[in-house]
NURO-274592 format. One record per residue (C-alpha): residue number from 1; x, y, z. Coordinates in steps of 0.02 Angstrom, whole numbers, plus 50000, padded with zeros to 5 digits. Example, Ala and Ser with C-alpha at 12.3 -4.5 7.8 and 13.67 -1.06 7.14 Angstrom:
<recs>
1; 50615; 49775; 50390 $
2; 50684; 49947; 50357 $
</recs>
This chain:
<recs>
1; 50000; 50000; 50000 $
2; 50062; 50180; 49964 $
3; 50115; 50297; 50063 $
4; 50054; 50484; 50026 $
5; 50137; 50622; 50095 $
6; 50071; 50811; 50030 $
7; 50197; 50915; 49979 $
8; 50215; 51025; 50137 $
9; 50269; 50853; 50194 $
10; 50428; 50830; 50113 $
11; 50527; 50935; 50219 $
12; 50622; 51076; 50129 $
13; 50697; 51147; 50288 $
14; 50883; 51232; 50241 $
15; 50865; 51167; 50065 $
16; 50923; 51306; 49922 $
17; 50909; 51316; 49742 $
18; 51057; 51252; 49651 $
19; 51204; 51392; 49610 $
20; 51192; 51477; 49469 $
21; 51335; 51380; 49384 $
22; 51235; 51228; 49376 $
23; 51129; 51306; 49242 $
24; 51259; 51401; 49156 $
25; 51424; 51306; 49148 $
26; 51482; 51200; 48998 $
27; 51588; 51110; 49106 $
28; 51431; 51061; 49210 $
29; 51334; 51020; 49071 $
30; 51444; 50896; 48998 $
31; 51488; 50833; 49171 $
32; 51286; 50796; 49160 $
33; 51309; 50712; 48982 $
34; 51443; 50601; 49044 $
35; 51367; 50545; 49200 $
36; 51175; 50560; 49184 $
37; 51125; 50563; 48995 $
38; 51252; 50419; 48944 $
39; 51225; 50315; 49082 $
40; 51043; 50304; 49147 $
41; 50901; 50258; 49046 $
42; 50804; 50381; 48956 $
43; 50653; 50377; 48863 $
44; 50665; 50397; 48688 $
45; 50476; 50364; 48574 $
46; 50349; 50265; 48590 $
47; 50335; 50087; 48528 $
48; 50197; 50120; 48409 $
49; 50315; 50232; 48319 $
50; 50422; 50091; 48268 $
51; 50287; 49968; 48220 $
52; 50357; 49903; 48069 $
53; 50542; 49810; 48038 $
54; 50623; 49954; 47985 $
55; 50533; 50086; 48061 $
56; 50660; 50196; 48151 $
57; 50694; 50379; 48249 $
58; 50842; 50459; 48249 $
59; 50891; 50558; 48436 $
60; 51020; 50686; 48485 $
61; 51074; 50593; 48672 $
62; 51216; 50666; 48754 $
63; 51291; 50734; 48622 $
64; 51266; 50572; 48520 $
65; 51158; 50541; 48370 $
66; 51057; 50394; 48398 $
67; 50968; 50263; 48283 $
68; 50806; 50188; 48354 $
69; 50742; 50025; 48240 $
70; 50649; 49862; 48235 $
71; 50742; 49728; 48157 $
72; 50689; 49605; 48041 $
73; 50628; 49485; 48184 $
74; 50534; 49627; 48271 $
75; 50667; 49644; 48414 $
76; 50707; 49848; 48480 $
77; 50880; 49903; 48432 $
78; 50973; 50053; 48433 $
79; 51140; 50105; 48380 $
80; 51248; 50261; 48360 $
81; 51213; 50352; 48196 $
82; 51401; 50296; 48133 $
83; 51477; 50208; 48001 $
84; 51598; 50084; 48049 $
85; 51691; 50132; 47887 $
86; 51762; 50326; 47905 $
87; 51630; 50379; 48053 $
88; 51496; 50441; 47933 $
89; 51316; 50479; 47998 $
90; 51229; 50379; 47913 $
91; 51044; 50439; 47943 $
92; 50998; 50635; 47925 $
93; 50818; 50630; 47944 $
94; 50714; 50626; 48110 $
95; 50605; 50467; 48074 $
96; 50552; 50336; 47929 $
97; 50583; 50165; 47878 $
98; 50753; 50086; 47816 $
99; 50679; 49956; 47720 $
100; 50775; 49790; 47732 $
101; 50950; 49860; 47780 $
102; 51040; 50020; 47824 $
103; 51143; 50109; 47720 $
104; 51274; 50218; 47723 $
105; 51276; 50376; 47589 $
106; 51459; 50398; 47585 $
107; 51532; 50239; 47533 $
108; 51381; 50132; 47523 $
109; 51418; 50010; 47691 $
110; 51266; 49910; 47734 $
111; 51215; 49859; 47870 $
112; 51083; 49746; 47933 $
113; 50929; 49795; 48036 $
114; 51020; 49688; 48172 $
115; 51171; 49796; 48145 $
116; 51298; 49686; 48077 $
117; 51380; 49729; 47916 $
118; 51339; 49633; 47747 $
119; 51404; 49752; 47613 $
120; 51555; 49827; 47572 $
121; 51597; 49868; 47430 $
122; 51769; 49836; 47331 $
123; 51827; 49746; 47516 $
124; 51814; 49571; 47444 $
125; 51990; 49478; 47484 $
126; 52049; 49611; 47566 $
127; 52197; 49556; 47667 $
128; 52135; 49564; 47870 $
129; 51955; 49613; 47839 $
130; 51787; 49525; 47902 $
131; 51645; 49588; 47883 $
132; 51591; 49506; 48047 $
133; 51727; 49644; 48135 $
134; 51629; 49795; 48085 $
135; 51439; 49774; 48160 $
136; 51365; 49955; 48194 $
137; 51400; 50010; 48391 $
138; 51245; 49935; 48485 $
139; 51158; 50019; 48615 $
140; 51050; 49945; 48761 $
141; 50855; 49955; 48749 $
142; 50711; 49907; 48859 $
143; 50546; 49956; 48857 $
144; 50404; 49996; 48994 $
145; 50216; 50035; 48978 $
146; 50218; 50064; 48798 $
147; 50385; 50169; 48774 $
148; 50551; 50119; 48716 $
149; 50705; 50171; 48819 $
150; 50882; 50141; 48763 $
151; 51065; 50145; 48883 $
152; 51219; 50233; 48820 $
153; 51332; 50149; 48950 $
154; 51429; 49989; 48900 $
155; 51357; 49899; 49064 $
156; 51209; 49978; 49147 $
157; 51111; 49946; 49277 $
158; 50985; 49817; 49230 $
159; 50827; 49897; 49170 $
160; 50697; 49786; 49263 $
161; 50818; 49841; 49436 $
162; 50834; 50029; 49390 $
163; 50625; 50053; 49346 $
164; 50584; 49910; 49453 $
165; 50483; 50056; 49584 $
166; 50387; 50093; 49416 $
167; 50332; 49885; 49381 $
168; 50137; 49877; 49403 $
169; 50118; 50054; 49483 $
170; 50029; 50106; 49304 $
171; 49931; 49951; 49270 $
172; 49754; 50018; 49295 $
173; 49783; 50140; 49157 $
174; 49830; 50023; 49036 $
175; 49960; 50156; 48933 $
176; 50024; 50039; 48799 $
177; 49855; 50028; 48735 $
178; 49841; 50224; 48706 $
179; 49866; 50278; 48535 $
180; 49951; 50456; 48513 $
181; 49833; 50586; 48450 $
182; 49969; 50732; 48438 $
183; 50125; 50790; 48458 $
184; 50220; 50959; 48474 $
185; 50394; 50982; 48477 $
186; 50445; 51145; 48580 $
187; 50636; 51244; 48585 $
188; 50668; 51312; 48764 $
189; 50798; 51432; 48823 $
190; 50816; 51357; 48977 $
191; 50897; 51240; 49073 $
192; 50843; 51041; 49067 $
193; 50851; 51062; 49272 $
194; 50748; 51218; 49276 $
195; 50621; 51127; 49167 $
196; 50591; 50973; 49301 $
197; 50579; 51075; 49453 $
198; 50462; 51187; 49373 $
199; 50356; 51042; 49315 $
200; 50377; 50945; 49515 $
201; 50280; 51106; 49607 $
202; 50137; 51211; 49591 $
203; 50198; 51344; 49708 $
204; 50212; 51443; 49558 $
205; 50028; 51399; 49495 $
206; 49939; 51538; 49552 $
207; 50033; 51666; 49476 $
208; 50084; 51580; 49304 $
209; 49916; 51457; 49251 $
210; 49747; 51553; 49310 $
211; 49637; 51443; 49201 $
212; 49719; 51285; 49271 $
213; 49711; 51345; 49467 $
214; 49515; 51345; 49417 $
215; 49493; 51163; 49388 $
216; 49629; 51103; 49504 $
217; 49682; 51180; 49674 $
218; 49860; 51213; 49676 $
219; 49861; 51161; 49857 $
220; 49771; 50999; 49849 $
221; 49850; 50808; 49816 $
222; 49993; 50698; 49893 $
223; 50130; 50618; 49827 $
224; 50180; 50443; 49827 $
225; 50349; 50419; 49777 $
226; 50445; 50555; 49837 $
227; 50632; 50491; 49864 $
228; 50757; 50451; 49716 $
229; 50756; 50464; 49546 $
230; 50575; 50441; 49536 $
231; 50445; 50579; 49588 $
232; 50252; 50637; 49604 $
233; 50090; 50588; 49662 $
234; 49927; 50669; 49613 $
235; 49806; 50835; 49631 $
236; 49632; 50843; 49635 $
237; 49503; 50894; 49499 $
238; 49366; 51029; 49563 $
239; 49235; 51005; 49455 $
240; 49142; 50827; 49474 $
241; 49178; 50734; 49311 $
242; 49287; 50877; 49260 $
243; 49441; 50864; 49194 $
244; 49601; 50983; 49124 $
245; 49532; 51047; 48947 $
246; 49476; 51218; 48889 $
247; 49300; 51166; 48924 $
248; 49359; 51114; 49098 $
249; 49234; 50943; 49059 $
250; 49327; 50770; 48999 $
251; 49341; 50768; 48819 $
252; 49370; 50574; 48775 $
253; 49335; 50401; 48849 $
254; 49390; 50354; 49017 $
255; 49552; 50277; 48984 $
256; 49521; 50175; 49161 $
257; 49395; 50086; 49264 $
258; 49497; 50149; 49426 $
259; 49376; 50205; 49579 $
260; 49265; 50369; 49588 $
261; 49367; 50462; 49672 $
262; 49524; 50416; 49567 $
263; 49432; 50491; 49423 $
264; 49436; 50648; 49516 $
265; 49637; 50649; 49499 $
266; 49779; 50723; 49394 $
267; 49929; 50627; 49430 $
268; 50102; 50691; 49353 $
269; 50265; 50616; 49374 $
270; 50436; 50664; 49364 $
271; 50546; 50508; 49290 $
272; 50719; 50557; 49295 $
273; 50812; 50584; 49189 $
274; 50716; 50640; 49052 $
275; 50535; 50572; 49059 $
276; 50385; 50682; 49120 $
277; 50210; 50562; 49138 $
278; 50037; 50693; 49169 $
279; 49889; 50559; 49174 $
280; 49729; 50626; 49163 $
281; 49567; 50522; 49184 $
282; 49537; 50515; 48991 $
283; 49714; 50570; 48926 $
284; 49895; 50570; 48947 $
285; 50023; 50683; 48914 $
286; 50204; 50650; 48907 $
287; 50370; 50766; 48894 $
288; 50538; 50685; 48855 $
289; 50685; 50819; 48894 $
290; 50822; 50815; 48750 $
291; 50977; 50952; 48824 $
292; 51065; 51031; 48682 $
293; 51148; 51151; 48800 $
294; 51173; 51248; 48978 $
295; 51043; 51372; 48932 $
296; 50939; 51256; 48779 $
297; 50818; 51123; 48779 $
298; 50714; 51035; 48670 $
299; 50567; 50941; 48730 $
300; 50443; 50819; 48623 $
301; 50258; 50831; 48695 $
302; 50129; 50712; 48656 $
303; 49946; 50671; 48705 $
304; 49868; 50497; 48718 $
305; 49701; 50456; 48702 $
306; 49573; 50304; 48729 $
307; 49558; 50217; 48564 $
308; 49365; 50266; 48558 $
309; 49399; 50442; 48583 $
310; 49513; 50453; 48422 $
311; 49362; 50382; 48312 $
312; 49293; 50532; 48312 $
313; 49128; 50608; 48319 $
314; 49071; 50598; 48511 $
315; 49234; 50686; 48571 $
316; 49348; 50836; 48564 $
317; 49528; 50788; 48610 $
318; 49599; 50946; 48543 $
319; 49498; 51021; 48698 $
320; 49646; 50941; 48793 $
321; 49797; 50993; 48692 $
322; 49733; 51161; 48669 $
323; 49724; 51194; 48867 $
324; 49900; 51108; 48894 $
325; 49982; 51182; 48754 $
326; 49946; 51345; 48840 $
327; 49991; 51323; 48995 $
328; 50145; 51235; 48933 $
329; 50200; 51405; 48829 $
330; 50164; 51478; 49015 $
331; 50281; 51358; 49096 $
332; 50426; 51374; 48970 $
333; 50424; 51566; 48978 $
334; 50439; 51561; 49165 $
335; 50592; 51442; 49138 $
336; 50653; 51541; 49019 $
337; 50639; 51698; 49146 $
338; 50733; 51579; 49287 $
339; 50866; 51545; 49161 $
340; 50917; 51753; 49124 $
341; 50904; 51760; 49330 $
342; 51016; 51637; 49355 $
343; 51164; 51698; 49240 $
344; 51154; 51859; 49328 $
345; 51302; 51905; 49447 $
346; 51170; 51953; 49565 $
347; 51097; 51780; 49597 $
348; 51122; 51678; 49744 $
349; 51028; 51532; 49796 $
350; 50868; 51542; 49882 $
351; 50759; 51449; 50014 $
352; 50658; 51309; 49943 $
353; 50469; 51345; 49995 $
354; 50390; 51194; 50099 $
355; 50278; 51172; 49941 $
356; 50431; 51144; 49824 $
357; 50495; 50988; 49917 $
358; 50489; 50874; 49752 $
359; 50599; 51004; 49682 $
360; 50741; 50972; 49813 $
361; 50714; 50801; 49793 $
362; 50747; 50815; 49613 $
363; 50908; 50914; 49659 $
364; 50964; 50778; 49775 $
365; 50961; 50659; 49634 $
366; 51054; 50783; 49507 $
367; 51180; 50795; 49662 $
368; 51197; 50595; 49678 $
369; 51222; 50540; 49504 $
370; 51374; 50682; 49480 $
371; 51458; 50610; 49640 $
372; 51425; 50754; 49758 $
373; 51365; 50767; 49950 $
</recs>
């Protein structure tokens, strides 16, 4: 049974916002690549997206370009976007389908959707050369509820130990069986950090999102995992039957048979590294975080609906994507705002607020995984 501890709870006593470097430095940022982004697992698309053999997505990890596929016997693989010839990236667009092999535009290597390497051309008797030497770099992949995570580091924690806090805790709204409805793709000036700790409170709700204070309270919910990399709990809906759309009413199918007073919930998670999970009782939204730099981040948002509420007709689901998609230009402008503070010479760190204690909590776990107290 789960704990739930409200967010006044969490105990935020002495606890400051980071120093400004943290936001700012290069050196800090790729000390974040090298020991966050290459080395836990992040969430990359969702395994409808790669339904096909040959299906793939291309993603900029840690200053890597990645390749996302399906192989020929339906398995997930990834590799790095790199020729094992002279280093070429192979793959320039975002997403598609490779056919039956992939090939490289320089010199024409090809490569199975397994990754090993079955053409090269004018290598043939080669003195020293086997083909079998030269498989594309592999990369680890897993996938959870749906999505499809890959691993950067050559031995990682074992998925199924790392997300094991995650195993059943989503059951009851059956996510895999969501289809995606839409997705927007956003460019932030601001910090990857700055974007999770804004996202973890509504301390700042009242000021920033007056249309979404009026169908949730930013005071109400509890969390239930609050320690680690994993982080959030839920709020409560005002309205009875009401939900988080411009209308303020549900605009699809329940997307759960969970108890009445669950359907009066918002719940919203913060998955670290990268993965943001908002589940709504007849939607879900999802953010993946992609760094590009101290003071840059892209971020991939993308709605999921019932399957009956996509057949159009008896629902609106654009009444949900409209409401977010404000509120999220709301929430990237204030981030952007933190991030000009925080390069100032006249910033310091500040007191945490005892509503903000999943932000600290988030910090804590920044601080862990770069190896300081």
């Amino acid at each position: 049974m789960a704990t739930f501890l409200k967010a006044n709870e969490l105990g935020t006593a002495g606890a400051r916002t980071m120093p400004g470097r943290n936001y700012t430095s290069p050196d800090v940022f790729a000390l974040e690549q090298e020991r966050i982004f290459q080395q836990r697992w992040l969430c990359v698309c969702r395994a409808s997206q790669l339904k096909a053999p040959g299906d793939f997505v291309t993603r900029e990890v840690g200053g890597e370009s990645l390749i996302i596929t399906r192989d020929a016997s339906g398995a997930l693989r990834a590799f790095y976007n790199v020729c094992r010839h002279r280093g070429t990236r192979m793959c320039e667009v975002a997403s598609g389908n490779f056919g039956e092999t992939i090939v490289c535009p320089y010199h024409a290597w090809t490569y199975t959707l397994d990754g090993r390497l079955i053409g090269a051309p004018h290598m043939a008797g080669f003195e020293g050369f086997e083909k079998s030497d030269y498989p594309l770099h592999a990369v680890h992949t897993a996938e959870w509820e749906g999505f499809v995570f890959i691993n950067l580091a050559s031995d990682p924690e074992p998925f199924e130990l790392a997300w094991k806090p995650l195993f059943g805790r989503f059951d009851r709204f059956r996510l895999a069986s969501l289809p995606m409805h839409t997705r927007i793709e956003y460019d932030i000036k601001a910090n990857w950090k700055l974007i999770h700790q804004n996202y973890s409170e509504c301390y700042h709700c009242s000021p920033v999102h007056p249309q979404l204070v009026k169908l949730t309270p930013p005071t109400s919910g509890e969390n239930d995992l609050y320690d680690g990399p994993f982080l959030g709990g839920f709020m409560e809906i005002t309205a009875p039957g009401g939900s988080l759309t411009m209308s303020g009413r549900m605009c699809g199918a329940p997307i759960s048979d969970v108890p009445r007073e669950a359907k009066q919930r918002a719940w919203y998670y913060s998955l670290f590294p990268n993965f943001l999970l908002s589940i709504l009782p007849e939607y879900v939204l999802t953010f993946t975080l992609w760094p590009v730099a101290p003071g840059h981040t892209k971020l991939i948002a993308e709605w999921f609906f019932h399957p009956d509420t996509l057949k159009g007709g008896a629902y609106d689901p654009d009444d949900a994507v409209k409401f977010w998609d404000e509120v999220n230009r709301q929430d990237w402008h204030v981030s952007e705002l933190s991030q000009l503070g925080v390069a100032s010479r006249a910033y310091v760190p500040g007191p945490y607020a005892p509503r903000e204690g999943l932000s600290v909590q988030f910090d804590r776990e920044v601080r862990r995984s770069l190896g300081e107290p």
